[in-house]
C-alpha positions as CSV (number, residue, x, y, z in Angstrom):
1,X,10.1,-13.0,36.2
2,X,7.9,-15.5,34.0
3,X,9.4,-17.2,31.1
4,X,7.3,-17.3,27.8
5,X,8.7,-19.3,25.0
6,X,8.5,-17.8,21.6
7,X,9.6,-20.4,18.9
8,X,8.5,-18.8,15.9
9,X,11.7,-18.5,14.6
10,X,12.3,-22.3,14.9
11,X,12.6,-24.0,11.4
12,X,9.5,-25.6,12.0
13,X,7.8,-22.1,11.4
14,X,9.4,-21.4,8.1
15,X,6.6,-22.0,5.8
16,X,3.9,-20.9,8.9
17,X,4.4,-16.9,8.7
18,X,7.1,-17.7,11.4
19,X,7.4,-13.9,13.2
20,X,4.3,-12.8,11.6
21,X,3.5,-8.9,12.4
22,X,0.0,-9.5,13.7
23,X,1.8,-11.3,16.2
24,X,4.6,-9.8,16.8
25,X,3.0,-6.6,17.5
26,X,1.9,-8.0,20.8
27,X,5.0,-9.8,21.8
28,X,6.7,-6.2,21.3
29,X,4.9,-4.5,24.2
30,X,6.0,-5.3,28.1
31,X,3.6,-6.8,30.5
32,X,4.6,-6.7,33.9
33,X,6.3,-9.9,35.6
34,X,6.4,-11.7,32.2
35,X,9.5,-12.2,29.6
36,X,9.5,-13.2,26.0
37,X,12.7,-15.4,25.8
38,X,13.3,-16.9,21.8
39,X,14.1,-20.5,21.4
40,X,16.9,-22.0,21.3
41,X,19.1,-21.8,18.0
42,X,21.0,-24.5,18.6
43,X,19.9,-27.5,20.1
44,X,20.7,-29.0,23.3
45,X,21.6,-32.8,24.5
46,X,19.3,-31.9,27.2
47,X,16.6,-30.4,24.8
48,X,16.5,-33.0,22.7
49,X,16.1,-35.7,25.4
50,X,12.9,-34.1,26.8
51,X,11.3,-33.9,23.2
52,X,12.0,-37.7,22.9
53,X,10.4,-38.3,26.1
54,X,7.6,-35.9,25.1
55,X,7.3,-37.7,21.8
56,X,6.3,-40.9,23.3
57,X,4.2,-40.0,25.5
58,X,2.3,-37.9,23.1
59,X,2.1,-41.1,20.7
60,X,0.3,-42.8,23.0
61,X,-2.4,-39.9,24.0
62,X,-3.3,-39.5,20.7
63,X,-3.6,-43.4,19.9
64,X,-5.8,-43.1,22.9
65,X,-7.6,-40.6,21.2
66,X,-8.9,-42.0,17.6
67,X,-12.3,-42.0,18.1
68,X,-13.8,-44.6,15.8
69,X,-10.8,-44.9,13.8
70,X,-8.7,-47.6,13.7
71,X,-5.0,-46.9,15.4
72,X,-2.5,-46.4,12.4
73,X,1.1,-46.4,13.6
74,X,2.4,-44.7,10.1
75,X,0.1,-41.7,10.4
76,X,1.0,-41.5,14.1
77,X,4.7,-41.2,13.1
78,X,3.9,-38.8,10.6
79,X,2.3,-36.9,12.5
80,X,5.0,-36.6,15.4
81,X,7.6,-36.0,12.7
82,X,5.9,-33.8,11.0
83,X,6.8,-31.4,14.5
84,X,10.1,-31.4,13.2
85,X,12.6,-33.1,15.3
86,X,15.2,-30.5,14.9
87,X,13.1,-27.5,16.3
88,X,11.6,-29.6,19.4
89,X,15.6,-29.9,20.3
90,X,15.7,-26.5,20.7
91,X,12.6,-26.0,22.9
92,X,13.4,-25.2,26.2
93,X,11.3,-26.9,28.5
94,X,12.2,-24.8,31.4
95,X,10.2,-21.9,30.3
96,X,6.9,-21.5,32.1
97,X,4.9,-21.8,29.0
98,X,5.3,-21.4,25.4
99,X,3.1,-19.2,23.0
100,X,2.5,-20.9,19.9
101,X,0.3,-20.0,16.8
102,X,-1.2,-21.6,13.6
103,X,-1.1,-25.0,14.8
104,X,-0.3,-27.0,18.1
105,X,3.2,-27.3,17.0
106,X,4.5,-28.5,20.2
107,X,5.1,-32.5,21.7
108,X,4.2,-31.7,24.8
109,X,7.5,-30.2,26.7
110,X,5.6,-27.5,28.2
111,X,2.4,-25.7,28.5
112,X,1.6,-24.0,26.1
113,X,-1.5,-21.1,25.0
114,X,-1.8,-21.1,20.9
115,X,-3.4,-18.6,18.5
116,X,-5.2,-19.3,15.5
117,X,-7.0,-17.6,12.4
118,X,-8.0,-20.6,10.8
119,X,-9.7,-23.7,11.6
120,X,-8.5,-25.4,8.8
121,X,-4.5,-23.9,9.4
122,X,-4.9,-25.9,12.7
123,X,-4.0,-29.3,11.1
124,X,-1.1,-28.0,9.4
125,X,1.0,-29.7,7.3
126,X,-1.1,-32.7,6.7
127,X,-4.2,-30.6,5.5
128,X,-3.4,-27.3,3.3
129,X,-5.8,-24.3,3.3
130,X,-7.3,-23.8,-0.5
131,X,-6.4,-27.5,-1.5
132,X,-9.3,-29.3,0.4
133,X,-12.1,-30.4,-2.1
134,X,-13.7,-33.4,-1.0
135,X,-12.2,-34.2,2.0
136,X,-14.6,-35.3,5.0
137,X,-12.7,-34.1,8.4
138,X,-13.3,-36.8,10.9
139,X,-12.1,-39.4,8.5
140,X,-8.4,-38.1,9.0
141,X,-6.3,-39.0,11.3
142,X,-5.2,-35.6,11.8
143,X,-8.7,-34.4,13.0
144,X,-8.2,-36.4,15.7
145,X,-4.4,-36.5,16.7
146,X,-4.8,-32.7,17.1
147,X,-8.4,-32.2,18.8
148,X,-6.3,-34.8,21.3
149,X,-3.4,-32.1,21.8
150,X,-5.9,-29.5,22.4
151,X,-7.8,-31.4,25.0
152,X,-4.8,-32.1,26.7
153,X,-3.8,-30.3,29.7
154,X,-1.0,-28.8,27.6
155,X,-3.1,-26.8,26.1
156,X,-4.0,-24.4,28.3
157,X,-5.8,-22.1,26.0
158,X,-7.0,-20.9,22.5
159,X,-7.7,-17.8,21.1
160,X,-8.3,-16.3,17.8
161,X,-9.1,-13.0,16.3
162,X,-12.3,-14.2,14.5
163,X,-15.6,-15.0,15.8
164,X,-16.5,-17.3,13.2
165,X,-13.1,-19.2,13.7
166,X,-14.4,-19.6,17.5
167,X,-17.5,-20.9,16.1
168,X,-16.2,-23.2,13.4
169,X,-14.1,-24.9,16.5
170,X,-17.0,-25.3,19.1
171,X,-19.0,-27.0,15.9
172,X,-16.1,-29.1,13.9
173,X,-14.6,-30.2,16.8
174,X,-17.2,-30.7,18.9
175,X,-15.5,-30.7,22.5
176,X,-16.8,-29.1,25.8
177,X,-13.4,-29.1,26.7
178,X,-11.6,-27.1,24.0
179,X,-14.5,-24.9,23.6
180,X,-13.6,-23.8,27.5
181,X,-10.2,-23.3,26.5
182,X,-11.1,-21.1,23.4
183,X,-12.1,-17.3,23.6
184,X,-12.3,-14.9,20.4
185,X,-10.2,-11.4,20.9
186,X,-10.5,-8.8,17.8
187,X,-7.2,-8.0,16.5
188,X,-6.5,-4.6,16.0
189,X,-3.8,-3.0,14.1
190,X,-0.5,-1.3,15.8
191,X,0.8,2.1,15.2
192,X,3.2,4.2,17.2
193,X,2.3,7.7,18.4
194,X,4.1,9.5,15.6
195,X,2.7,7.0,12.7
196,X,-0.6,7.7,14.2
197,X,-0.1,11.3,13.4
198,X,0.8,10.4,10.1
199,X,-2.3,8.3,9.2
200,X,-4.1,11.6,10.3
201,X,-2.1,14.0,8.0
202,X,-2.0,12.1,5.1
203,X,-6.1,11.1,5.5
204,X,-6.4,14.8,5.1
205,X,-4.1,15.6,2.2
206,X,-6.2,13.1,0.2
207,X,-9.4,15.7,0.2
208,X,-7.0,17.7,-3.0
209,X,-4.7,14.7,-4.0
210,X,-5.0,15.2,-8.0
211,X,-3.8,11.9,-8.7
212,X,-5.2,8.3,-7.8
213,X,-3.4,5.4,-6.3
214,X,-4.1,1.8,-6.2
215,X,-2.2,-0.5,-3.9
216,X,-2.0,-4.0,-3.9
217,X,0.3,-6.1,-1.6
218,X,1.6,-9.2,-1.3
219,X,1.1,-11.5,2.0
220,X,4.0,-10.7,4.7
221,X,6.0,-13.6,3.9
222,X,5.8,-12.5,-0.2
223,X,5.5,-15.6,-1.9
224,X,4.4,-15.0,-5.4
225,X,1.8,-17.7,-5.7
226,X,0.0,-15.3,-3.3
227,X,-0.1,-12.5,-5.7
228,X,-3.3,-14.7,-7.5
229,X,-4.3,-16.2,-4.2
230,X,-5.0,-12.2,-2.8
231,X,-6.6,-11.2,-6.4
232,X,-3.8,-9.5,-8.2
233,X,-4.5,-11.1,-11.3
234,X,-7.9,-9.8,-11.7
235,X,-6.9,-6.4,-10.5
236,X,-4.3,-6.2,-13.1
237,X,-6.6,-7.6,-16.1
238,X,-9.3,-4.7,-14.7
239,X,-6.5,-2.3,-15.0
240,X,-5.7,-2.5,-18.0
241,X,-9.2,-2.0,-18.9
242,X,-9.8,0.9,-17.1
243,X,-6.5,3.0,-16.8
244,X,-7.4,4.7,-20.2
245,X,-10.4,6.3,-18.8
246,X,-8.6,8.5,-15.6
247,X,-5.4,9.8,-16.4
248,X,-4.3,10.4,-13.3
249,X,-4.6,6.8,-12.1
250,X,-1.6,4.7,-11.0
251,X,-1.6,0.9,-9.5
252,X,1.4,0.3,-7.0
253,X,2.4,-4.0,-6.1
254,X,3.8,-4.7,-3.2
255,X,4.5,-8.0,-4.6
256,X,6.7,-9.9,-7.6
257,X,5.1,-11.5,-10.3
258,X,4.1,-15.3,-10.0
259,X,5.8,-17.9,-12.0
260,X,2.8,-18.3,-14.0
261,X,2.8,-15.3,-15.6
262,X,6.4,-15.0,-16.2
263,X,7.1,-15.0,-20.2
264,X,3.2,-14.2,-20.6
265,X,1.7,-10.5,-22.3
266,X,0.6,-9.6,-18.5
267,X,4.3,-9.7,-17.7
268,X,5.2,-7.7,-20.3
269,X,2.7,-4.9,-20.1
270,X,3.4,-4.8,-16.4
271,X,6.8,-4.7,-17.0
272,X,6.4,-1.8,-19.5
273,X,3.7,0.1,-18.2
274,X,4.1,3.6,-17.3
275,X,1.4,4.0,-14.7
276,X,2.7,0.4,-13.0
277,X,5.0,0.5,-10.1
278,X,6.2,-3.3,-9.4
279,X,7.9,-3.4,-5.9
280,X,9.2,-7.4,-6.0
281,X,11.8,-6.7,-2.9
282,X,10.9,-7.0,0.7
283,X,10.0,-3.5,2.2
284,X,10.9,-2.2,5.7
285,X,8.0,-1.6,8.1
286,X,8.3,2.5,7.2
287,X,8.4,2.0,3.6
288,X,5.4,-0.1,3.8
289,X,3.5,2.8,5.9
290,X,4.3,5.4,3.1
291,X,2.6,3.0,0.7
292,X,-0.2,3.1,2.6
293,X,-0.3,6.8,3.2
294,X,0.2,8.0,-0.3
295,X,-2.5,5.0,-2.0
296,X,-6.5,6.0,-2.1
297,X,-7.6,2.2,-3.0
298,X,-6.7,-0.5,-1.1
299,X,-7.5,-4.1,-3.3
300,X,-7.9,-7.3,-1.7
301,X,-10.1,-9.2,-3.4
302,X,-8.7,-12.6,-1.7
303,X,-9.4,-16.4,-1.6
304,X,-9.1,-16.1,2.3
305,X,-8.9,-13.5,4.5
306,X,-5.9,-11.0,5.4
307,X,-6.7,-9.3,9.0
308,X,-3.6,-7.1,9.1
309,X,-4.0,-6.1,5.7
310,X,-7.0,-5.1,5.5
311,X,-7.2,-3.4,9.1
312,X,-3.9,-1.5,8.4
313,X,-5.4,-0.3,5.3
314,X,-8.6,0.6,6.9
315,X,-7.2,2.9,9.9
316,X,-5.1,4.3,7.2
317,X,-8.5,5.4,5.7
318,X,-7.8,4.0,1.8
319,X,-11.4,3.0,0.0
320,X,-10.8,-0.7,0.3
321,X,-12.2,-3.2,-2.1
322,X,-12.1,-7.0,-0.6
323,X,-14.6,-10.3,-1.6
324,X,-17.2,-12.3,0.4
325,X,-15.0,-15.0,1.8
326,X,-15.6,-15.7,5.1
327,X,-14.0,-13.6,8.2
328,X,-14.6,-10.5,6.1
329,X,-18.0,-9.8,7.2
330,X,-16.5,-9.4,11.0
331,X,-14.4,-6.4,9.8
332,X,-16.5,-4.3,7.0
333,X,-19.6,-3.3,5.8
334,X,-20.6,-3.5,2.3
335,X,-20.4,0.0,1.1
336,X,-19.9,1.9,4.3
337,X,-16.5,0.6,5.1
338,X,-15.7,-1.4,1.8
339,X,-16.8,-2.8,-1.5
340,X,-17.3,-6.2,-1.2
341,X,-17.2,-8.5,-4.7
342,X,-19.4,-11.1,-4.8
343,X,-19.0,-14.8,-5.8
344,X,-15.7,-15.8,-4.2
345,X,-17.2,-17.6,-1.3
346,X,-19.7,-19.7,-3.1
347,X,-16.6,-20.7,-5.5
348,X,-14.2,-21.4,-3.9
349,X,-15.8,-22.5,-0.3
350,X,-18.1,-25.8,0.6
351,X,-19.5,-27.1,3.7
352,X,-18.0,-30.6,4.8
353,X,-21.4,-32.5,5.6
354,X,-19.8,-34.6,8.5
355,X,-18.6,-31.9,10.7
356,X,-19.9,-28.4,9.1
357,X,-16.2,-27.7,8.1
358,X,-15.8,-24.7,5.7
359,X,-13.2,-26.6,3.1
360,X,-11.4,-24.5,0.6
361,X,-10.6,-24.7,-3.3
362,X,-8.2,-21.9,-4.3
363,X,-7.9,-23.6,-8.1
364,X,-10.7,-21.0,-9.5
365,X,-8.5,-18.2,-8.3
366,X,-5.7,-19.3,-11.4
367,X,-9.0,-19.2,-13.8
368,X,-10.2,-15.7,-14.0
369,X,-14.0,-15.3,-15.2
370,X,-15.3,-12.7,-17.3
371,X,-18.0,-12.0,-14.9
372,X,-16.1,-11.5,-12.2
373,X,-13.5,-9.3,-14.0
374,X,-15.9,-7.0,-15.3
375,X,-17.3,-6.5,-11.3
376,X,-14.2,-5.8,-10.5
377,X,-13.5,-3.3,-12.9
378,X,-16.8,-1.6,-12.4
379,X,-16.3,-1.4,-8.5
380,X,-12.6,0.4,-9.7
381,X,-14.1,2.4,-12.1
382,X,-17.1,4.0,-10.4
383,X,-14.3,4.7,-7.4
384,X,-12.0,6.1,-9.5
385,X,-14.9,8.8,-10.8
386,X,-15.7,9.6,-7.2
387,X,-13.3,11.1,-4.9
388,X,-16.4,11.8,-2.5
389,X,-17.2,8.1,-2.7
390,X,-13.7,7.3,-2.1
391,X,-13.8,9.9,1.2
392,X,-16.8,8.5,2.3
393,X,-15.6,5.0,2.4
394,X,-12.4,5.6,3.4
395,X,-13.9,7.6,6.4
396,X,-16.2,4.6,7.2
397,X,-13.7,2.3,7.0
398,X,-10.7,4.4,9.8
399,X,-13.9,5.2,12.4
400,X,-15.2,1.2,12.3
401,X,-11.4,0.3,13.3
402,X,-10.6,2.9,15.8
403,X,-14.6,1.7,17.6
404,X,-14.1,-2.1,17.0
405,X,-10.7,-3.1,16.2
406,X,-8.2,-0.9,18.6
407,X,-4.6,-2.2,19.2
408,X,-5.7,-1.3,23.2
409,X,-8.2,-4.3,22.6
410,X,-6.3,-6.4,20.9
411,X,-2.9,-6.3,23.1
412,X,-5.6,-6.4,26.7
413,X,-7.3,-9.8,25.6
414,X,-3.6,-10.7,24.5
415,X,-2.6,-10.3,28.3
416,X,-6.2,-11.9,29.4
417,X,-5.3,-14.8,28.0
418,X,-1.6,-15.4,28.5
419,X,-2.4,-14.7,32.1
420,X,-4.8,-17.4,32.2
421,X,-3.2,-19.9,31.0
422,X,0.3,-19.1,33.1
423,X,-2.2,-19.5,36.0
424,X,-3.5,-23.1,34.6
């Protein structure tokens, strides 16, 4: 039996979506010959040993690897620290190989095959999606430390769920050799058998559901500052504006309120509102299907973009309502299988001239624009009149995931690739 390292429940993943579902609904399914073993909780004297060995060698790889930058022992060390000593100690290097995502979070103890959404997630810590503005890419040290782990035979392979993320790395980083190593797989959303049966029964309930249901949700690991970064401020200010018109209209968040808005009016008329459900407490995986069953309009009007989100709530068949950022386009088409708001992308999103990298700027999201508000409450209101327009979307949106995006797909390019790179 083959031993495949999962550490994502190693401190180091804490802030990273550690055991995020999009993930984990691959690592959950068997594959012949192959075991999923967790890391370590406690480290060993052994452990720990081999990741201070595997620290020093990696230093000097990636001072090797600086391009036309001068060698800068401080952001070296950084670098390696920022790894997290702690969680390298409990990396068994005995596994075969070890299946990381996000970022190349590893010294160099093992082989390793790494998924990614993100180009920019990929030089995690030291650059943070949505807090990017001006930055040029191949001036930082990190550009370089980590397209020198991916190069390296460590790295045996790299796939993501986005075309345009496989794009972005062929272009930004600019390396025959990591391009070889990278392949795009479509994610696809899981169900069991039996939820599968309820997606259908409650897909056909909505054709005479009197009332109207609005669900927004917070990202899986619920922060609150993501409840602005996925659009719930808008959607609430839009709300408000329209709720008088339909009385039979409710609005359901998955999420708590961020720390911004405590002590405000919002907070209070959330708070207070009768047709407002506020669900602050994490939900199981069950309770979050029923949410999903019983809503009619998914909103996700985001800064960045939310696969298993938005392909949960599209095989669920809800009318879903996301922006323009970029990844989005790969999943929906604008107004067959979702509304899509304008004016996100060209806000929040420039090109970095030096390497064509798409940096991010989340601070318009916390600055809410009258133009954009009243799009948004236009694209609520003309769904909220229209159950047939609601149908119709909805219906677009579950046949365009069940053709492109199937969990089959996903969990076969899954195996494709950890198969590959157990082979070398």
């Amino acid at each position: 039996m083959t031993r495949v390292l999962l550490p994502f429940d190693l401190p180091i993943y804490d802030r990273i979506n550690s055991n995020h579902p999009l993930l984990v609904s691959l690592t959950d399914q068997s594959y012949p010959g192959i075991e999923f073993v967790r890391a370590s909780a406690m480290g060993r004297p052994a452990y720990a040993a081999e990741a201070q060995r595997a620290a020093a060698a990696l230093g000097e790889r990636l001072a090797a690897g600086l391009g036309d930058i001068p060698r800068n022992e401080d952001a070296l060390r950084q670098f390696i620290a920022s790894r997290d000593p702690d969680s390298q100690a409990r990396i068994d290097p005995a596994a075969e190989l070890a299946f990381f995502h996000t970022a190349p979070m590893l010294l160099g103890q093992l082989p390793y095959l790494l998924h990614t959404e993100s180009l920019t997630t990929l030089f995690h810590p030291m650059l943070v999606e949505g807090d990017c503005t001006g930055i040029e890419l191949r001036q930082q040290y990190v550009y370089w430390f980590v397209r020198a782990m991916l190069e390296a035979p460590a790295c045996r392979g790299i796939f993501t769920n986005l075309k345009s993320t496989q794009d972005q790395i062929d272009r930004v980083l600019a390396s025959e050799v990591i391009s070889r190593k990278t392949r795009h797989v479509p994610a696809g959303p899981h169900f069991t058998p039996n939820e599968e049966v309820r997606v259908a029964a409650a897909v056909e309930r909505r054709r005479d559901k009197p009332d109207i249901d609005i669900l927004f949700t917070n990202s899986w690991h619920q922060r609150t500052q993501s409840f602005v970064l996925r659009g719930g401020l808008d959607l609430l200010l839009a709300f408000f504006e329209i709720e008088p018109q339909f009385p039979t209209l409710r609005l359901t968040l998955r999420s708590g309120l961020p720390d911004i808005l405590e002590g405000t009016d919002i907070a209070r008329r959330v708070r207070g509102h009768p047709k407002i459900r506020l669900l602050p407490d994490r939900l199981s995986d069950d309770e979050m299907l029923e949410l999903l069953l019983r809503a009619d309009i998914f909103f996700l009007d985001a800064a960045s973009l939310h696969s298993i989100s938005i392909l949960r709530a599209m095989y669920c068949g809800l009318a879903c309502v996301v922006s323009d950022v970029p990844g989005y386009e790969e999943y929906v088409t604008p107004d067959e299988t979702a509304i899509v708001v304008p004016g996100r992308r060209g806000a929040i999103y420039s090109e970095d001239p030096g390497s064509g990298w798409l940096r991010g700027d989340f601070r318009p999201m916390f600055r809410p624009e009258g133009g954009r508000l009243a799009r948004v409450a236009t694209v609520l209101q003309t769904l909220c009149a229209s159950r047939e327009a609601r149908l119709a979307l909805g219906a677009g949106a579950r046949r365009h995931v069940i053709a492109h995006n199937s969990f089959a797909g996903w969990k076969r390019g899954f195996e494709a690739a950890l198969r590959d790179a157990l082979a070398g």
